[in-house]
N, C-alpha and C positions, 0 to 999 in steps of 0.2 A: 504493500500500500504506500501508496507514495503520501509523502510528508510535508511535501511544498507550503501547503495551506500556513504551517506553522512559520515560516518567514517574516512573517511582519510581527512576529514576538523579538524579533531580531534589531537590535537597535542600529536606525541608519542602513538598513533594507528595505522597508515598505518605502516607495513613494518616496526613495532617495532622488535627490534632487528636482524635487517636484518646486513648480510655480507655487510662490507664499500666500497667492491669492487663493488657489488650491486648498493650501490646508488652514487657512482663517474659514473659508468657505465649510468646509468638513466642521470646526468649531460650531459654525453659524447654524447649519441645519441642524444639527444635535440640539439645540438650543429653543431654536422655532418649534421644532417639532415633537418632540418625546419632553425637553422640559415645558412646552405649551398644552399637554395632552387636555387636560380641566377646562381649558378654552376653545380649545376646538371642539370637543364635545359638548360642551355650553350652548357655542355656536348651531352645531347640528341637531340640538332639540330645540331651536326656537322654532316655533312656527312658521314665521316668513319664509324660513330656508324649507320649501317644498317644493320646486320647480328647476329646471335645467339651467332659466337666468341665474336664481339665488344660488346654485351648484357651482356655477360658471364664476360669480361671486368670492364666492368662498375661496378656489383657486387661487382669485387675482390676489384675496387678502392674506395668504398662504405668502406665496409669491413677494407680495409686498414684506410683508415681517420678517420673511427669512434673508430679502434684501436689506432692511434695517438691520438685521441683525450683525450680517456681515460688517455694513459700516462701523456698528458699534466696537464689535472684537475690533477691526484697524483700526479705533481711535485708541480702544484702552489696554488690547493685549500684545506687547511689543516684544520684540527678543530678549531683552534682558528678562523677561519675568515671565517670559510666554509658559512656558511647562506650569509652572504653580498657580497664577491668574485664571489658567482657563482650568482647570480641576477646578478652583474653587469659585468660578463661575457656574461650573454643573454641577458642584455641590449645593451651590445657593439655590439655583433653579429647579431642582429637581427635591429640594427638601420643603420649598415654597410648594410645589405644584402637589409633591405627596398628601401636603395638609389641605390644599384645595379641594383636592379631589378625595380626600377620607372625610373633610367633614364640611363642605362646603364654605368655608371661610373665604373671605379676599385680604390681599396683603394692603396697608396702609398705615399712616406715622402711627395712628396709635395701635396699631396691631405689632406693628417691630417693639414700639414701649414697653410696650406690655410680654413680647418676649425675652425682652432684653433684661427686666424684673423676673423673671424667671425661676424659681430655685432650684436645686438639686429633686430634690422631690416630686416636684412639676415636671423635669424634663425624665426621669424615672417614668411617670403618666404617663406620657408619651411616646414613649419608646415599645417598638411593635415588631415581629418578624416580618410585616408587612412594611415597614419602613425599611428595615433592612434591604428586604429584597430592592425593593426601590431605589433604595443607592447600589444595591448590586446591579443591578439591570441597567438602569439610567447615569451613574455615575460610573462604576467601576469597568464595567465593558469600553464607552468612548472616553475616559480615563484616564485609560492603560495606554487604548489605541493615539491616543492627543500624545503622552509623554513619551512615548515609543518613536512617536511620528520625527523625521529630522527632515525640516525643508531645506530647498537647496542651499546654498551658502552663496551670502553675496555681500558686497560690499558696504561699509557704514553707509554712505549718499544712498545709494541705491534702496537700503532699508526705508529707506524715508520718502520715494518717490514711489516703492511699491505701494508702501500701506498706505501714503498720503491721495495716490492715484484709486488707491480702491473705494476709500472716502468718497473723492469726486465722482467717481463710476457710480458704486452703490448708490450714492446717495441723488441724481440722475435720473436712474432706474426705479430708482423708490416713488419720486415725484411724481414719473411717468404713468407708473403701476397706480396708483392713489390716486391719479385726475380721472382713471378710468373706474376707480370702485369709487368715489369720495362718495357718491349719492346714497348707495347700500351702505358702505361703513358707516356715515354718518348719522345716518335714518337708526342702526343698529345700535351704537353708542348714546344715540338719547334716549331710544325707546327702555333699553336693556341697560342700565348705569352702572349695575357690579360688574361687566366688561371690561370695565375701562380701569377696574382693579386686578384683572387676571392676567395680564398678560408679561412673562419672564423675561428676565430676569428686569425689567423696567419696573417696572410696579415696585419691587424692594429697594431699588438704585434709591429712586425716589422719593420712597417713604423714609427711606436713612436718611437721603441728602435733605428732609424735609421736616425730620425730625431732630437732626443735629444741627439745621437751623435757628426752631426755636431755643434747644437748650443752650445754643450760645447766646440767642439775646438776653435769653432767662440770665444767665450767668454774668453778665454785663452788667445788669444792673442788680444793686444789693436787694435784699428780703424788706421788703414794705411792709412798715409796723399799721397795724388798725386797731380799732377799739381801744388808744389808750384812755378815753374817758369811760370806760365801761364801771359800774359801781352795781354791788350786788346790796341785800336788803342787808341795815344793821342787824348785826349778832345780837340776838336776844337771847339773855342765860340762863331765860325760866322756859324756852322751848329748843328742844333738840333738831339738833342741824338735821336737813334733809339728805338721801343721797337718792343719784340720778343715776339707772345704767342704761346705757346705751349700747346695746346691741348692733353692730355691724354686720347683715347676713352674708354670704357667700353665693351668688349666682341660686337664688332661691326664684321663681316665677311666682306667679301670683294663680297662674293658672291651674295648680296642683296643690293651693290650700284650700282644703275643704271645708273651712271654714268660709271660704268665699265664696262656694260654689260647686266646690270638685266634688266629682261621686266615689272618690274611693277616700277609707276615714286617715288623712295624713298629718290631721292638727285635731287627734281630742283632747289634749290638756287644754289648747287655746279655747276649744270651744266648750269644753267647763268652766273655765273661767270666765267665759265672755256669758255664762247661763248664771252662772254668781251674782254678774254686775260689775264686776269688775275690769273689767277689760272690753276693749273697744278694738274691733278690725277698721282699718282705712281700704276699702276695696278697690279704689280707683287712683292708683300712685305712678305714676313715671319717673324711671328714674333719669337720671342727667347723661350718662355712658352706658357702653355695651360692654365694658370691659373693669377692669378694679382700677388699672391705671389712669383712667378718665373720671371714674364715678365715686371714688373714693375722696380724693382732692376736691371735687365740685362737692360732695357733700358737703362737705367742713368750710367749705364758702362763702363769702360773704357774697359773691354776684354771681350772677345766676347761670345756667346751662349755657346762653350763647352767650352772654360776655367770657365764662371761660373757653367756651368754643375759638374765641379770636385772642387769646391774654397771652400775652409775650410777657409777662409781669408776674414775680412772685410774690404772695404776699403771704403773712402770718393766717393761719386760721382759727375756725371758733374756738377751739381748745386754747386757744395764747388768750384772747376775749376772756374765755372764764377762766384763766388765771389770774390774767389781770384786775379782776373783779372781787379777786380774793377766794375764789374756790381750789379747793385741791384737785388735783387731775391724773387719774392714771388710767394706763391704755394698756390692755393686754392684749398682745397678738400671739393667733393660733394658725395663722399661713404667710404669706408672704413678703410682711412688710406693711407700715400704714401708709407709703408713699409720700413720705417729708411731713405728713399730718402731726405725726406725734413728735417730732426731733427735740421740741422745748419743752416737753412737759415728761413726768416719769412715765417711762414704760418697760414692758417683760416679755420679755418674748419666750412663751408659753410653749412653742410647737417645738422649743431642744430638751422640754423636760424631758426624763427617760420613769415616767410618774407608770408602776408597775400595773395598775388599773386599768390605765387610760392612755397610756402609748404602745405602739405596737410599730417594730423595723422602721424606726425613725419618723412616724408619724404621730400626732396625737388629737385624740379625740377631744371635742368641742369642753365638757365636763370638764376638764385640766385646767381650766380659767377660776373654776371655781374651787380650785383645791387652794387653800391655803389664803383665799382671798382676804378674811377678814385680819391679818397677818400684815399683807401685802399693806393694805389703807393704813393699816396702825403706822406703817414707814412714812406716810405722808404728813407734812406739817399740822400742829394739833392746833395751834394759830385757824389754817385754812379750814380745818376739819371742823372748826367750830362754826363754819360761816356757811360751811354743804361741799358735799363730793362728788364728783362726776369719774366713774368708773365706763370705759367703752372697751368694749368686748369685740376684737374681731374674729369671725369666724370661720372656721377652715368649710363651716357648710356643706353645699353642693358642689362643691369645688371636682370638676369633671378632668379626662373623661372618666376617670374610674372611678363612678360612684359609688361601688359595691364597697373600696375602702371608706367611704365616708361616714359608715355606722358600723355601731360593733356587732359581735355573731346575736347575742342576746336581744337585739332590739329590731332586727328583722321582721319587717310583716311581710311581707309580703315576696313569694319566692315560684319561681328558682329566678335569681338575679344575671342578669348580665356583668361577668367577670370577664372581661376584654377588655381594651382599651379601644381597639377598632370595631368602632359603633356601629357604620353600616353591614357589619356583619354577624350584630347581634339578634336574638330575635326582637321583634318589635315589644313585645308583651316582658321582655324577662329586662330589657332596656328601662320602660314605663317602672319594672319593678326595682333595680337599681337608683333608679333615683329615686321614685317615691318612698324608700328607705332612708334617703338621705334627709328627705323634708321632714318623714317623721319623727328622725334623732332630732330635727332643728326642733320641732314640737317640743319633745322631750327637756332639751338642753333647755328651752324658753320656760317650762315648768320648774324647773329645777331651780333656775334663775330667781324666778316669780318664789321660791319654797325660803330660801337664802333668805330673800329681802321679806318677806313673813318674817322672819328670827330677829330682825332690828329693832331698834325700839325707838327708831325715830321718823318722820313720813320718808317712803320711800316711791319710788316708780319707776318704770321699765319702758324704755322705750326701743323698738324693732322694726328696722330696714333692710331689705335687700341694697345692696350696689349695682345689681343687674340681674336680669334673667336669662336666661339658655332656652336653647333649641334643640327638640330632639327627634329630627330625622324630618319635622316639618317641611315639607317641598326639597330635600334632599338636603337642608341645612342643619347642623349641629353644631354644639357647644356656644360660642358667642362672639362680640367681637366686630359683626358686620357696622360700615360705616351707617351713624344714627339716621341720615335721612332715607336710609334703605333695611332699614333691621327691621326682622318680624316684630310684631307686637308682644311672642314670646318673652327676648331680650332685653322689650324695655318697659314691660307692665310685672312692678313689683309688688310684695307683701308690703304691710307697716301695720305696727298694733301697738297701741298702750296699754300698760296696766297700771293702774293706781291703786295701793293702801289705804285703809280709809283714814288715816291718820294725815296723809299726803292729799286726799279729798278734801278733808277740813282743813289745812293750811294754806290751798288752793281753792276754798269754796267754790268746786266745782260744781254745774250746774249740767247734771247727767245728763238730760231731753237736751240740753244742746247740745253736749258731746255726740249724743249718738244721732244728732241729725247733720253731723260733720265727716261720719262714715263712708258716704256714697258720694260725697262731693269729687270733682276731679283735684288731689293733688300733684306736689310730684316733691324731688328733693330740692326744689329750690327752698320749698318750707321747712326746710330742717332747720337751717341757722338760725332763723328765726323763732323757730319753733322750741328748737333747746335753747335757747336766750331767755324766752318767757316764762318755759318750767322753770329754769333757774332763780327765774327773778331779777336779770341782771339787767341794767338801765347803759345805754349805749345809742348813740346817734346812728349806729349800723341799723338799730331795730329797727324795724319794719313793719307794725301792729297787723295790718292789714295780710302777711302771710305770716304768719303765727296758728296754725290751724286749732290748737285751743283758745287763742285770745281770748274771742266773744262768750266762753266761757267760764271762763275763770276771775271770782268778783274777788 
């Protein structure tokens, strides 16, 4: 049997002295096509594309991209770097397109952010034999064949007239190509918007170069103090200071508490509680991101979803506010950071306990906030603790894809769970039950919560937000993240619930019938700052009476 085939393993044989344009060209198609696979499939299930013109279309757009693409390699992949640049071009490309096409995502600034926040933990979630393959297939095969490849050898000028020539050529031929589709592209790019996020390896070029944009203006200018006139109620020593928790949820939906509506039972502590009187669901909440790196920070915001949408500006949040005010603050985190939120006020980061109950192979369950907590406050100044405490909880939640680690074996309802990490290959029923496990630990964890602050002896109250919601498997999208003018309503219709002490009732003379006709109103997170300003008490030019969703409540 002859062996020939195996040659081009042979370095400086295959496609020895080949034309440079040659093998940037080789680059280029790999590129267009195997790391575009999620777009072009995108493409061929829209409807428009049913006809031999749309076919004929598709071609020309083919054609065109794998012409840009070329240009691109000659502008940025040169000799001195060519072997390593272009691997980890088809690294980048085919690890963007893997998650495209596993869970329907698109790439954009705050999708890189928010990988780039990442932890150990998180990128453990992700990691799949299905990923694997994917760079075996997509990277490692053309790879091999790019760092193996040796073009001809030619002179320093001349490097710089091939690739500067192929610029001008491609980029020509691109023009050419694009005056004959522009009416179909163009028509397809407004009609279909998350297009115009799928397409390799541009889409990431530019959400970096657009993301380390703004973190340089951010970094240009210092941290913008607010709220220094903020003033909380005088310390009174014949009534016990209140304390506040704040609940941060984890990629929790609104659409699978059953207390809102869902038919399967994934919140009955909440709705014991709310059968008490005590406690109040918000059914109708938006939050501000699809992501924790967006919706986290807008939380704790003084200005609203689209002023942070455009804010090149960094400034203090509510937490600096009720320090300032004289409350004590502390922030336990159980995932991955509060996102600059907590930098000025105490925090614990919960999720490295090795707490034998409640952690398991370096993760740990929601509960672990509450170990030792009444400990934890005693550390904080007995000055502030006299004046009220504001305790926020963030929590590791629903935090996907593996929601089957998100509760423990014991708290499982509902089974047999999807244990994968690659979703569309779960079944659909045992997916639904993986999470809805997750929500009903959140349940749990909120009861346990609400049990703690029972124990106090001073008013206490609870308050409960998601950061975002997930998608799971809806029209072929999962987990979350999609750009906000284009995300399902999954990802951005959250839980929120209070619960009040009747001790915290009568320090706030709340007035119930209006609480609970504040349930069905539309809010969203822009009410939060305001909203935890007025639990607190605290008196600051930031407030904003009118989104305070207990205001008109509370005499």
């Amino acid at each position: 049997m002859s062996l020939k085939w195996l040659n081009w393993l042979r370095p400086g044989v295959y496609m020895q002295g080949r034309h440079p344009w040659l093998v940037s060209a080789g680059l280029a198609l790999a590129l267009s096509t195997l790391g575009n696979a999620p777009f072009w499939w995108a493409l061929a299930q829209l409807p428009e594309v049913n006809n031999l013109r749309a076919y004929a279309g598709l071609i020309g757009i083919w054609a065109a991209l794998t012409l840009l693409m070329w240009v691109f390699v000659n502008l940025v992949v040169w000799p001195w770097w060519r072997k390593p640049l272009g691997v980890l071009l088809l690294v980048m490309t085919m690890t963007a397109s893997y998650f495209m096409a596993m869970y329907g995502v698109v790439i954009d600034p705050t999708m890189v952010a928010n990988a780039m926040q990442t932890n150990s933990a998180e990128v453990r979630d992700l990691l799949s034999l299905t990923l694997l393959l994917t760079l075996v297939i997509g990277v490692g095969v053309p790879g091999l064949w790019w760092w193996r490849l040796e073009p001809g050898a030619c002179l320093g000028w001349q490097r710089w007239t091939h690739q500067l020539g192929a610029v001008v050529v491609g980029s020509a031929l691109t023009a050419a190509l694009l005056l004959l589709v522009f009416q179909d592209l163009a028509s397809l790019m407004r009609n279909h918007t998350t297009l115009r996020f799928m397409i390799n390896p541009f889409n990431t070029v530019y959400a970096v170069g657009r993301l380390a944009k703004t973190e340089q203006a951010q970094r240009q200018q210092p941290l913008q103090a607010i709220g220094d006139d903020a003033s909380a109620r005088p310390i009174d020593a014949k009534a016990a200071a209140p304390v506040l928790i704040l609940v941060v949820g984890e990629t929790a939906r609104a659409a699978n508490f059953s207390i809102g509506g869902y038919e399967r039972p994934t919140t009955p502590k909440l709705q014991a509680l709310q059968a008490q009187g005590d406690l109040y669901y918000f059914s109708q909440v938006q939050s501000c991101g699809t992501n924790t790196q967006v919706s986290v920070p807008c939380l704790f915001s003084h200005l609203d979803r689209k002023a942070n949408t455009d804010n090149t500006v960094s400034y203090e949040s509510l937490l600096d506010v009720l320090q300032k005010a004289g409350w004590a603050v502390l922030w336990l985190e159980n995932q991955s950071g509060c996102k600059g939120v907590c930098d000025r006020v105490a925090h614990v980061d919960t999720s490295i306990i090795k707490h034998p109950q409640f952690c398991v192979a370096g993760e740990c369950w929601d509960e672990v906030m509450l170990d030792g907590l009444s400990e934890r406050m005693a550390t904080l100044s007995a000055e502030r603790r006299a004046r009220g405490t504001v305790v926020v909880m963030h929590q590791m939640g629903s935090h996907g894809p593996a929601y089957y680690k998100r509760s423990p074996p014991e708290r499982k309802v509902f089974l047999p769970e999807c244990t994968s990490n690659a979703l569309p290959s779960c079944n659909t029923q045992a997916l639904r039950n993986a999470y809805d496990n997750s929500i009903a630990y959140t349940d749990h964890f909120l009861g346990q919560v609400v049990s703690w602050l029972k124990t106090q002896q001073q008013p206490t109250a609870l308050w409960y937000v998601s950061d975002h919601g997930e998608s799971l498997g809806e029209n072929g999208i999962y987990l979350h993240g999609m750009p906000y003018k284009m995300a399902p309503k999954e990802q951005t219709h959250v839980p929120m619930a209070l619960w009040v002490s009747p001790a915290m009732r009568r320090h706030w003379a709340v007035d119930d019938a209006c609480l609970r006709a504040q349930q069905s109103k539309p809010w969203s997170h822009d009410n939060w700052f305001h909203t935890v300003l007025g639990s607190a008490d605290v008196k600051t030019g930031l407030y904003q009476p009118e989104m305070d969703i207990t205001r008109a409540c509370r005499h």
